[in-house]
Legacy VTK file of the C-alpha trace (Angstrom):
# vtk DataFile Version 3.0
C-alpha trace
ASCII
DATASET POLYDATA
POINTS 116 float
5.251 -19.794 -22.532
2.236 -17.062 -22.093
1.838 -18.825 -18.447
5.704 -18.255 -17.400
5.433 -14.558 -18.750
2.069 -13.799 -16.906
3.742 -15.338 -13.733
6.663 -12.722 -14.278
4.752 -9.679 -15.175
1.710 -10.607 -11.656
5.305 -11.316 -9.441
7.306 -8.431 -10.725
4.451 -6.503 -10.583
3.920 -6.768 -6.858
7.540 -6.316 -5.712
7.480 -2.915 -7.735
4.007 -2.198 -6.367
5.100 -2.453 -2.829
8.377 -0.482 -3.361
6.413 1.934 -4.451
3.773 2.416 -1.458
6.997 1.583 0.651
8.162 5.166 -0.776
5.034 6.898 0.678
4.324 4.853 3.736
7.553 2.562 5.629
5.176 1.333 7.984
1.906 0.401 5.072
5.071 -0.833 2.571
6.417 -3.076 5.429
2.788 -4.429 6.211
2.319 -5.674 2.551
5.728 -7.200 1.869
5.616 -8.710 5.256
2.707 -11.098 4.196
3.698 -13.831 2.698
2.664 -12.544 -0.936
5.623 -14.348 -3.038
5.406 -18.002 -0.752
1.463 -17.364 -1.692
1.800 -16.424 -5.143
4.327 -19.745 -5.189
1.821 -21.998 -4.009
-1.055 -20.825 -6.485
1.744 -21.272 -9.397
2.173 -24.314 -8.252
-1.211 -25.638 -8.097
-2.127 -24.136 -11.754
0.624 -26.011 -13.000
-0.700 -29.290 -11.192
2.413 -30.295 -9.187
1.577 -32.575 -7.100
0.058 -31.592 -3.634
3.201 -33.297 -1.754
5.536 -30.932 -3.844
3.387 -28.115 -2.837
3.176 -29.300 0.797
6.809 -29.192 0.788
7.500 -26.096 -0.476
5.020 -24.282 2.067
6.684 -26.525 5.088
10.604 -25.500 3.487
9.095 -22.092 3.634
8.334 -22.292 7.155
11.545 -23.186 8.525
13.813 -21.066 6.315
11.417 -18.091 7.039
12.613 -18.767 11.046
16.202 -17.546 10.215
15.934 -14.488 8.349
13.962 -13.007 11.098
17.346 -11.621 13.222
18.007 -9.690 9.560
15.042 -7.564 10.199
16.308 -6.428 13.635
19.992 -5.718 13.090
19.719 -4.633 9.639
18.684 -0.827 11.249
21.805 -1.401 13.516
24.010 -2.392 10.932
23.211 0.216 8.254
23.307 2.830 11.108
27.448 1.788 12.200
28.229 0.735 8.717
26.300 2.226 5.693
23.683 0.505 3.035
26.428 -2.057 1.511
28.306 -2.937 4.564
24.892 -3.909 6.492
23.102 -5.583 3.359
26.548 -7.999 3.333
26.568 -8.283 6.905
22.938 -9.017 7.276
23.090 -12.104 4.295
25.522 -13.490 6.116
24.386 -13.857 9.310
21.318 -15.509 7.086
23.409 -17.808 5.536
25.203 -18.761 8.955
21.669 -18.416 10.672
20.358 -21.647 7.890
23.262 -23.560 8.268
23.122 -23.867 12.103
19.336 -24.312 12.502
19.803 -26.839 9.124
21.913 -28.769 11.750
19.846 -28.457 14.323
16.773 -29.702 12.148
18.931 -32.390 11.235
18.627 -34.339 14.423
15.056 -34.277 14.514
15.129 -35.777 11.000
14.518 -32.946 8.925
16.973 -31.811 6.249
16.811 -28.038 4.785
20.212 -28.261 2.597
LINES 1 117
116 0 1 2 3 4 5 6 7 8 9 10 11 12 13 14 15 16 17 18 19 20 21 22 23 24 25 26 27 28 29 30 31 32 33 34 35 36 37 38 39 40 41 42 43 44 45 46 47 48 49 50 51 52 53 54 55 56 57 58 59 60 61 62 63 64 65 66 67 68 69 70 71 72 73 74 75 76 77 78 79 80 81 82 83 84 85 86 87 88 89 90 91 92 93 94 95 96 97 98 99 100 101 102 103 104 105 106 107 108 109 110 111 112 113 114 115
């Protein structure tokens, strides 16, 4: 139980870190959150609680390809907030996610590779 509450307090404590430099700095904030801190983070969790390296392979591989489609977000989320306001572009930018996973899911289907 102590290891579960020290993984929430060192993961919670680096999304609040980084919203806070991200309130001084947009372009230092985006830098940090941009690494890969929480897929990292994941992977060392997952090794101190000795899962087994193919379950940790997995997860970094999974990471990969779902990382591929949020990447369109991060463009036409400043677009979208611009013509439609915070909520509007936050709803419209998940869902083009979403739709974004399911069609490359497909796609990665063929080549024998299944995301969902």
């Amino acid at each position: 139980m102590t290891f579960v509450l020290v993984k929430y307090l060192v993961t919670a404590g680096i999304i609040v870190m980084v919203s806070e430099v991200a309130k001084r700095s947009d372009k230092l904030g985006a830098l940090l959150i941009s690494l890969p801190l929480m897929s990292i983070m994941t992977l060392i969790w997952l090794y101190a609680e000795k899962q087994p390296e193919e379950k940790i392979a997995n997860h970094a591989t999974y990471t990969f390809w779902y990382a591929i489609p949020t990447l369109p977000m991060f463009m036409l989320f400043p677009f979208f907030l611009k013509q439609f306001g915070f909520s509007l572009a936050l709803t419209f930018s998940v869902l083009m996610t979403v739709a974004l996973i399911t069609v490359l899911s497909l796609i990665l289907q063929r080549f024998g590779i299944n995301l969902l």
